[in-house]
PyMOL commands that place a pseudoatom at each C-alpha (Angstrom):
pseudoatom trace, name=CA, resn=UNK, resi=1, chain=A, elem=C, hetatm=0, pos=[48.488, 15.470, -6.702]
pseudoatom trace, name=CA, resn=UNK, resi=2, chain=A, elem=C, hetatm=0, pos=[51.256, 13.816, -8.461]
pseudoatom trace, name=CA, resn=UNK, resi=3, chain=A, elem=C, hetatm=0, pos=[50.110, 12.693, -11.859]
pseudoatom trace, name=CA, resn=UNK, resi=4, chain=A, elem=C, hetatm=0, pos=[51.206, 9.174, -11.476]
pseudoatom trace, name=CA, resn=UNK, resi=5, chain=A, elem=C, hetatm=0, pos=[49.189, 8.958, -8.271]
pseudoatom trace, name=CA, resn=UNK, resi=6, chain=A, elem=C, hetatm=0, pos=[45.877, 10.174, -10.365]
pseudoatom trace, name=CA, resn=UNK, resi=7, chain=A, elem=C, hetatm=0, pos=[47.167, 7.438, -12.849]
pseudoatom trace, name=CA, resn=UNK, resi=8, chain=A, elem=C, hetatm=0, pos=[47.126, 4.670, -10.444]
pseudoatom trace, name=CA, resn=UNK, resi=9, chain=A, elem=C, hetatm=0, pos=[43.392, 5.589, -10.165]
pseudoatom trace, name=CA, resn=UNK, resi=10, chain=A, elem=C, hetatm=0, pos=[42.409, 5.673, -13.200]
pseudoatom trace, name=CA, resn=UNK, resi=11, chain=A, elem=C, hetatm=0, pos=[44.021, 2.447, -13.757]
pseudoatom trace, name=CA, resn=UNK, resi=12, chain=A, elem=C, hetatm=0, pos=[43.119, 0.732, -10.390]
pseudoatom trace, name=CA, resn=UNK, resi=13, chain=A, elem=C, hetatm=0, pos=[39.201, 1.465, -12.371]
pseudoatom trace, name=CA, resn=UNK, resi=14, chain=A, elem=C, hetatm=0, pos=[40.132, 0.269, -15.562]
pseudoatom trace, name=CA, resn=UNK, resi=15, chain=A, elem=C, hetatm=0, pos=[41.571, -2.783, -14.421]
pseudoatom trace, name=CA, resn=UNK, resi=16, chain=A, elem=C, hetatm=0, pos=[38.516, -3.775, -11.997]
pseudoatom trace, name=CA, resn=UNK, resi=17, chain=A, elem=C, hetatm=0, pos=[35.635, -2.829, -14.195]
pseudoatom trace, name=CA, resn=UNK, resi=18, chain=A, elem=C, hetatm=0, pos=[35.082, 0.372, -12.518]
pseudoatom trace, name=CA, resn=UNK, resi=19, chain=A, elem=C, hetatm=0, pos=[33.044, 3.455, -15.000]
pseudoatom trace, name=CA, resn=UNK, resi=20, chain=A, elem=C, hetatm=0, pos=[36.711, 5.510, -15.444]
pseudoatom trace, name=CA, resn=UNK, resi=21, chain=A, elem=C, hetatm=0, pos=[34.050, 8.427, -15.853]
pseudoatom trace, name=CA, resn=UNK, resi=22, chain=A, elem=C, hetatm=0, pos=[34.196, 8.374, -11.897]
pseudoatom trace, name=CA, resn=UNK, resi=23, chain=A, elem=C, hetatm=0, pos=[37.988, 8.985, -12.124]
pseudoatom trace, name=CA, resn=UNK, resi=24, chain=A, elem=C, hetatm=0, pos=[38.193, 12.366, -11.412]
pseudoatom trace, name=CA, resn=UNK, resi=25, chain=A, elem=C, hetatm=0, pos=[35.201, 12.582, -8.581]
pseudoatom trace, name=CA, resn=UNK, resi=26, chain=A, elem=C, hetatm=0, pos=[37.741, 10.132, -6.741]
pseudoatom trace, name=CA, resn=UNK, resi=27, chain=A, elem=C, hetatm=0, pos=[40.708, 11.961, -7.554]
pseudoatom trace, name=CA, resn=UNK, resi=28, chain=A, elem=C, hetatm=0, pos=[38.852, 15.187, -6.094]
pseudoatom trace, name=CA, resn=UNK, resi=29, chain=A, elem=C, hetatm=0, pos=[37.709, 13.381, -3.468]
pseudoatom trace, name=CA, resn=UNK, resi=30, chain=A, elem=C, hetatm=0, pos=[41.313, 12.030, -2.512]
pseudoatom trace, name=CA, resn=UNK, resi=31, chain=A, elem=C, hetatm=0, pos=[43.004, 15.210, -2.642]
pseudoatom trace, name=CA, resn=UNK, resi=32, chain=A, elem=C, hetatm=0, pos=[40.591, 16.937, -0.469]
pseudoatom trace, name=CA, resn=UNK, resi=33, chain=A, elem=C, hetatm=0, pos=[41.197, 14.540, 2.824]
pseudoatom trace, name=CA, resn=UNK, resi=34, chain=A, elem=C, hetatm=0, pos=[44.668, 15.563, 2.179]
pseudoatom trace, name=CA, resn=UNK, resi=35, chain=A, elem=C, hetatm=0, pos=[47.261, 18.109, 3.453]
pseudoatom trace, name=CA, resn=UNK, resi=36, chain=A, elem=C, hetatm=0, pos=[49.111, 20.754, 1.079]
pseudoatom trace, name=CA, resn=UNK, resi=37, chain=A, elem=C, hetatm=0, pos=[51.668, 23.125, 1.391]
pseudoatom trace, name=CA, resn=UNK, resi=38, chain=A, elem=C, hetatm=0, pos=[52.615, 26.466, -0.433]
pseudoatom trace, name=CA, resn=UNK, resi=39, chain=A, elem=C, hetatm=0, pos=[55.417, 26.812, -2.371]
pseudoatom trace, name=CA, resn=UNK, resi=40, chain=A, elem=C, hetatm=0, pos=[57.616, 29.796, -2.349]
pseudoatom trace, name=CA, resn=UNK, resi=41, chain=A, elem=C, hetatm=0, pos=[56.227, 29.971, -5.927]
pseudoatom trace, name=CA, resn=UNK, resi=42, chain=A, elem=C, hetatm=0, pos=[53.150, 30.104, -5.213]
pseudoatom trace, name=CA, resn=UNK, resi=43, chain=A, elem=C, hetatm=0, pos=[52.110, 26.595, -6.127]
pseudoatom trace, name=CA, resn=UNK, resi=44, chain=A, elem=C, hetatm=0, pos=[50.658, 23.789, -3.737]
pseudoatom trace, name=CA, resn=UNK, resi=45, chain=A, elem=C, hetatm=0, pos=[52.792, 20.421, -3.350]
pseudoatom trace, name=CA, resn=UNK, resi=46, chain=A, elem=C, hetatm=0, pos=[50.675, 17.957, -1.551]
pseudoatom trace, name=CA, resn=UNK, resi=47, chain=A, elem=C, hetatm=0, pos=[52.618, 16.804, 1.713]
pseudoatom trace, name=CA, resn=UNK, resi=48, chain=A, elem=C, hetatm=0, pos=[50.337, 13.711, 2.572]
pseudoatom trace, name=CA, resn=UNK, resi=49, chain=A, elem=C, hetatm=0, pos=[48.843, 11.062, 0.733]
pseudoatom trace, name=CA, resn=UNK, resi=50, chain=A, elem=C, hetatm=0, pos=[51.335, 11.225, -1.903]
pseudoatom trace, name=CA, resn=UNK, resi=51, chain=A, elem=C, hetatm=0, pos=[52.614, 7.153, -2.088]
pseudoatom trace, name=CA, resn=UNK, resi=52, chain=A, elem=C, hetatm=0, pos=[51.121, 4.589, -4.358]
pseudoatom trace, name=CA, resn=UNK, resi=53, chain=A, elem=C, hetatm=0, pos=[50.453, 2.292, -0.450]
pseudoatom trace, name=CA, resn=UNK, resi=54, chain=A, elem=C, hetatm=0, pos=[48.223, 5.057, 0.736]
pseudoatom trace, name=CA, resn=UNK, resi=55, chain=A, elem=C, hetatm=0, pos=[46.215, 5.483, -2.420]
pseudoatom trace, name=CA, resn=UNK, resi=56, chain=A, elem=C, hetatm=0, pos=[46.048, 2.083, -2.850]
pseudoatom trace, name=CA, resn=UNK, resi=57, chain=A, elem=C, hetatm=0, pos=[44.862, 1.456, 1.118]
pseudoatom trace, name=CA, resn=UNK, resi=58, chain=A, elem=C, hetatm=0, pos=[42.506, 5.239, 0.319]
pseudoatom trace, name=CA, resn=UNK, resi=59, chain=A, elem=C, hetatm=0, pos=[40.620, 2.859, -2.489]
pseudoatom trace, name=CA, resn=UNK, resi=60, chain=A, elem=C, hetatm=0, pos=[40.169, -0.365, -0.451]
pseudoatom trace, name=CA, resn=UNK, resi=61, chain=A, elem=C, hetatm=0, pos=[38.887, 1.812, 2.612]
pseudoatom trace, name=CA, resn=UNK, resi=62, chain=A, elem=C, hetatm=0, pos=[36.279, 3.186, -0.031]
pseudoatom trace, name=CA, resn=UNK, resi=63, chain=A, elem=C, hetatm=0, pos=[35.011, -0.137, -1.086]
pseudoatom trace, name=CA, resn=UNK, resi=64, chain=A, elem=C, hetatm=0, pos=[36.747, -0.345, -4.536]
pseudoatom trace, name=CA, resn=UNK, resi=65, chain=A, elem=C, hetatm=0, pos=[38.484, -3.300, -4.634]
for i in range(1, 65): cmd.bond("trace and resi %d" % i, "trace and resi %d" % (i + 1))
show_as sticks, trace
zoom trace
């Protein structure tokens, strides 16, 4: 996950009173509904889920607004 993306997260906590502790359950949470692909590297990029609309949408859906 892009680190802006686990940013926005934090953030999107912060900003609504949210325990940022919980952070990186969500982020964890979020990336595993998603889809990845392997690099020829070896590395995975994340091919879905990967705009600020559909983590923004991915927190609403959860009840964190």
């Amino acid at each position: 996950m892009k680190e802006e993306l686990k940013r926005l997260i934090r953030n999107y906590l912060n900003v609504n009173g949210f325990d940022i502790s919980k952070a990186e359950d969500l982020i964890e949470e979020y990336e595993s509904e998603q889809t990845f692909t392997e690099l020829k590297d070896g590395s995975f990029e994340m091919i879905t889920g990967n705009t600020y609309g559909e983590v923004s949408n991915w927190l609403h859906k959860k009840g964190i607004n």
